[in-house]
C-alpha positions, 0 to 999 in steps of 0.5 A, spaced: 795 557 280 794 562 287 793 569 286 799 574 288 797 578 293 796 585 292 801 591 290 805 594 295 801 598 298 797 592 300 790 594 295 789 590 291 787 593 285 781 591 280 787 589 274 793 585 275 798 585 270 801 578 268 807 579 272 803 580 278 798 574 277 805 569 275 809 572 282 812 565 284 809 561 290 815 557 292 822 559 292 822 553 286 818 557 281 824 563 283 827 564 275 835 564 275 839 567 282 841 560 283 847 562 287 842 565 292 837 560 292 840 554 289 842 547 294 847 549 300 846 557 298 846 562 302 838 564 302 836 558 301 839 555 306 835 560 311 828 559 308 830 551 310 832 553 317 827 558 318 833 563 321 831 569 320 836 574 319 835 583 316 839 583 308 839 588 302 837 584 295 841 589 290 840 588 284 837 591 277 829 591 276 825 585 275 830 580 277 825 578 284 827 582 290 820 583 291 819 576 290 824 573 295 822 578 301 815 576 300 817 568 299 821 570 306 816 572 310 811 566 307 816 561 309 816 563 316 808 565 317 811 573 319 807 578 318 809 582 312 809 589 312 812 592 305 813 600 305 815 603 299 820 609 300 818 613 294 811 614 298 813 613 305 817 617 311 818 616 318 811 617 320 809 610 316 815 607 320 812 608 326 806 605 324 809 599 321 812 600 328 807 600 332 804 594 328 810 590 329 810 591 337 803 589 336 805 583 333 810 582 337 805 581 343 801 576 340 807 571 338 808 573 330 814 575 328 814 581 323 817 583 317 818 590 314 821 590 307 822 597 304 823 598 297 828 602 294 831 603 300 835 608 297 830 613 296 830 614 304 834 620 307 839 618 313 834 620 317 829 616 315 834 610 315 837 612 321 829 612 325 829 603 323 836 602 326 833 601 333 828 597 331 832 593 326 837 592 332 832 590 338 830 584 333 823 587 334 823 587 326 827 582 321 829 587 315 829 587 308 831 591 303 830 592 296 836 597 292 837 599 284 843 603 287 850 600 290 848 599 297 855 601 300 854 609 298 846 610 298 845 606 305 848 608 312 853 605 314 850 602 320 844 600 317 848 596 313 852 593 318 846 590 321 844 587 314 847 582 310 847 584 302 846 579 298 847 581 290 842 579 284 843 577 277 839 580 270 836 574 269 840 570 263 837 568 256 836 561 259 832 564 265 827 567 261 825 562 257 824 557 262 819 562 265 816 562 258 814 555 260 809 558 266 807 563 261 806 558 256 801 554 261 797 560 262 796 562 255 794 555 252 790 558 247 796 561 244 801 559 240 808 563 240 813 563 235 819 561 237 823 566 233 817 570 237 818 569 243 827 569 242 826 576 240 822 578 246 827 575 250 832 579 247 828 585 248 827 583 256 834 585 257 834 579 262 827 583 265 823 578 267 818 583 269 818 587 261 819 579 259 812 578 262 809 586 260 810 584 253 808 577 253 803 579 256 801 585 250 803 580 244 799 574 247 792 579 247 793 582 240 793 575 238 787 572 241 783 579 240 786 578 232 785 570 233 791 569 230 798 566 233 805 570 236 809 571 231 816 575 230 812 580 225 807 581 230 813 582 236 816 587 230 809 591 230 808 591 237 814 591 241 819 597 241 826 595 244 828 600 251 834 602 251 840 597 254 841 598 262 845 604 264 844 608 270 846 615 269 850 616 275 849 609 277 853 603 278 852 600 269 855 607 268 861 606 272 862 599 270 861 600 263 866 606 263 870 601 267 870 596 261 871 601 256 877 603 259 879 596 261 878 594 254 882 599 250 888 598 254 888 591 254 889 592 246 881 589 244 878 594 239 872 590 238 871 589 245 872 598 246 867 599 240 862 595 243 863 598 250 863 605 247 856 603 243 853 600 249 854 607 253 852 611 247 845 607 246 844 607 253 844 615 253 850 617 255 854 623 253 858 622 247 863 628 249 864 624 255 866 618 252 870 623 249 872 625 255 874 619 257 878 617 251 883 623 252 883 621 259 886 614 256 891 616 251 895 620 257 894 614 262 895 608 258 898 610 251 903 616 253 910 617 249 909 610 246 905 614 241 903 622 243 899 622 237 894 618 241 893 624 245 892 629 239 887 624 236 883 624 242 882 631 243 880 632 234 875 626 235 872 630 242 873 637 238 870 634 232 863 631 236 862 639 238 862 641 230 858 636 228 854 632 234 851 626 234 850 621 230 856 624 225 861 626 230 860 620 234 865 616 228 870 621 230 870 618 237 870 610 235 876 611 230 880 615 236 878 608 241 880 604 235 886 607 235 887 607 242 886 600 242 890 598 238 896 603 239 903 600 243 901 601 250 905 605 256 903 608 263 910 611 265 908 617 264 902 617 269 906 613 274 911 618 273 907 623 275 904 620 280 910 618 284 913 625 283 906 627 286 906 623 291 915 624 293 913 632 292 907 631 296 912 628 303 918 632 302 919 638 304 920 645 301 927 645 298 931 651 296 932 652 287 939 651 287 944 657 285 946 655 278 939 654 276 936 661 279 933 666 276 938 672 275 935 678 272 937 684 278 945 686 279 945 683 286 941 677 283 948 676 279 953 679 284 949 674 289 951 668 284 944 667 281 945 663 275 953 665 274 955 656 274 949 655 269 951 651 263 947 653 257 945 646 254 945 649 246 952 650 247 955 643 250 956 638 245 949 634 242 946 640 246 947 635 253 950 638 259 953 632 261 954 630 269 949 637 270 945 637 276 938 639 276 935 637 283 936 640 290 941 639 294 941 633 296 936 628 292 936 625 286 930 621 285 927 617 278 920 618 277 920 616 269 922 609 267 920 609 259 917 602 257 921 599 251 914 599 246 913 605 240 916 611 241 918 611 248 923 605 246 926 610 243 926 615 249 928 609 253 935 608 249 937 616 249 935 617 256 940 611 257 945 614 253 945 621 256 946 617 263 953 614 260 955 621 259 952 623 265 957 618 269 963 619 265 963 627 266 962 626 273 967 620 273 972 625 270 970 631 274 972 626 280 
């Protein structure tokens, strides 16, 4: 198998790790990305017509970025400059500049992929769009980070942004094919290699650090790979979750989404792969809260005072104890009657309040604690609710002059059910007082 070439700084250095020597050659020895690279697929199809166009591979780490960028500029004999935006600055782009005009000049065309694209300031991004423009460079990015909020915005309107997958339990094992013909002389486990898969998390560059580490413990130890050796050697990283990042907030959604979808399994395991991953428990905590007004409401009130004990509880007892109280209030939740008339009220009151003018308090409701207040009328046709029949001043108006809108329209699940039929009952004796008081 050919060598890869060097790192991205273009030295190649004494050792290369697995992943390094095993880097694909062809589009074909590319694991997984099929709806990229399979038949008809976008990039597929510009490696077959040899158009070159600027893109931005967003994807999680070890799922080929480099790989593809590199297999481009193989494709189409350019020369390719790679640039890592955690060590490089403007200085390193008039470099690659200068090269590309050299090129240029002598007919080649070149590539310049920037790694961790994020990483590089606006001015720094600001200082490729002239040459990204003019066609003097073809550019590939590479990002962990969402595109549409790290790159600028007219950087990105030159690039098409092409989204990569964590690699599936399936992907990886067909590399282990390749890596199974590079150690011959070992013999893996199946279990073996299932729990490094596991452990991968759809990596395929820790799937090869680790095969790697197992397969020379095994020929030092001259013995086979096997599940008790991966248990002995491996240590599980945490699961994918980017403080900040797109998992963070994808993982949140999914919690969310799944408590008010009524799925207290799917909540559970939502909340534990945030905590797993590293999140703050009184956040998820946070959350809950959050939910038990927005999406629960009247239907159960007493949603909203669990999930505040379960956020007071954790700052008692910290982590692991209080994060129990965090899981019964999302099991609540989830399987609590659902209603979100109270959150629809609010922000269609907040909105009407937002576009109306300013309305003066009707007399009869105003204040009225001086004598002229009184001998001005202030409060003086106010009907005291407690003195009216059932506690209800019936046919009374509370709005301004003027307007009558309906904000709160109460579901007919749990308490609000209960709500929504008094709410109808008092709207009957409102119609029939004004009835007779016409």
């Amino acid at each position: 198998m050919k060598p890869a070439s060097g790192d991205l700084l273009g030295v190649t250095p004494a050792y290369q790790p697995l992943a390094e020597r095993l880097r694909p050659q062809t589009l074909d020895e590319v694991a997984g990305q099929a709806h990229l690279i399979g038949p008809g697929k976008p990039l597929r199809v510009a490696f077959d017509s040899g158009r070159l166009h600027s893109f931005i591979l967003w994807g999680p780490p070890g799922v080929g970025k480099t790989t593809l960028a590199r297999l481009m500029a193989d494709a189409m004999a350019a020369d390719f400059i790679p640039l890592s935006a955690v060590l490089s600055g403007v200085k390193d782009i008039r470099d690659a500049v200068a090269r590309a005009e050299l090129n240029r000049s002598q007919g080649r065309h070149t590539i310049l992929f920037v790694d961790e694209i994020h990483r590089f300031n606006k001015s720094q991004q600001d200082a490729l769009l002239p040459h990204v423009e003019s066609g003097l460079v073809t550019f590939i990015g590479a990002t962990t980070e969402n595109p549409s909020f790290e790159v600028v915005g007219a950087l990105l309107s030159r690039a098409q942004v092409y989204v990569l997958q964590s690699l599936s339990a399936e992907d990886l094992q067909a590399l282990f094919q390749r890596v199974a013909a590079y150690y011959s002389d070992v013999v893996f486990a199946p279990d073996a290699v299932a729990r490094v898969i596991d452990y991968a998390d759809g990596d395929a560059r820790r799937f090869l650090n680790d095969i790697e580490q197992l397969s020379e413990a095994a020929r030092a130890e001259k013995m086979p790979v096997t599940l008790e050796l991966a248990g002995n050697l491996l240590v599980r990283g945490a699961r994918r979750f980017d403080k900040g990042g797109d998992d963070f907030y994808d993982q949140i959604s999914a919690l969310h989404k799944s408590v008010r979808g009524s799925d207290p399994d799917a909540s559970l395991y939502w909340m534990m792969r945030m905590i797993d991953g590293g999140c703050d428990p009184l956040y998820v905590a946070r959350r809950v809260i959050r939910m038990a007004s927005e999406d629960i409401g009247l239907a159960d009130p007493r949603a909203l005072r669990l999930a505040l004990d379960a956020a007071e509880t954790y700052e008692r007892l910290g982590s692991p104890e209080g994060e129990l109280a965090i899981a019964q209030a999302v099991i609540y939740l989830a399987c609590a009657p659902k209603s979100n008339a109270a959150y629809v009220a609010y922000n269609n009151a907040r909105r009407f309040v937002k576009e109306d003018g300013s309305r003066e308090v009707p007399v009869h409701l105003r204040n009225a604690p001086t004598r002229l207040m009184k001998e001005l009328g202030y409060g003086r046709e106010y009907r005291y609710a407690h003195d009216e029949p059932d506690a209800y001043a019936a046919g009374e108006d509370y709005f301004p002059e003027g307007i009558q809108p309906s904000f709160y329209q109460p579901t007919p699940r749990g308490l609000e059910g209960k709500i929504a039929e008094k709410l109808a009952h008092l709207k009957n004796l409102d119609a029939a007082a004004r009835k007779k008081k016409s």
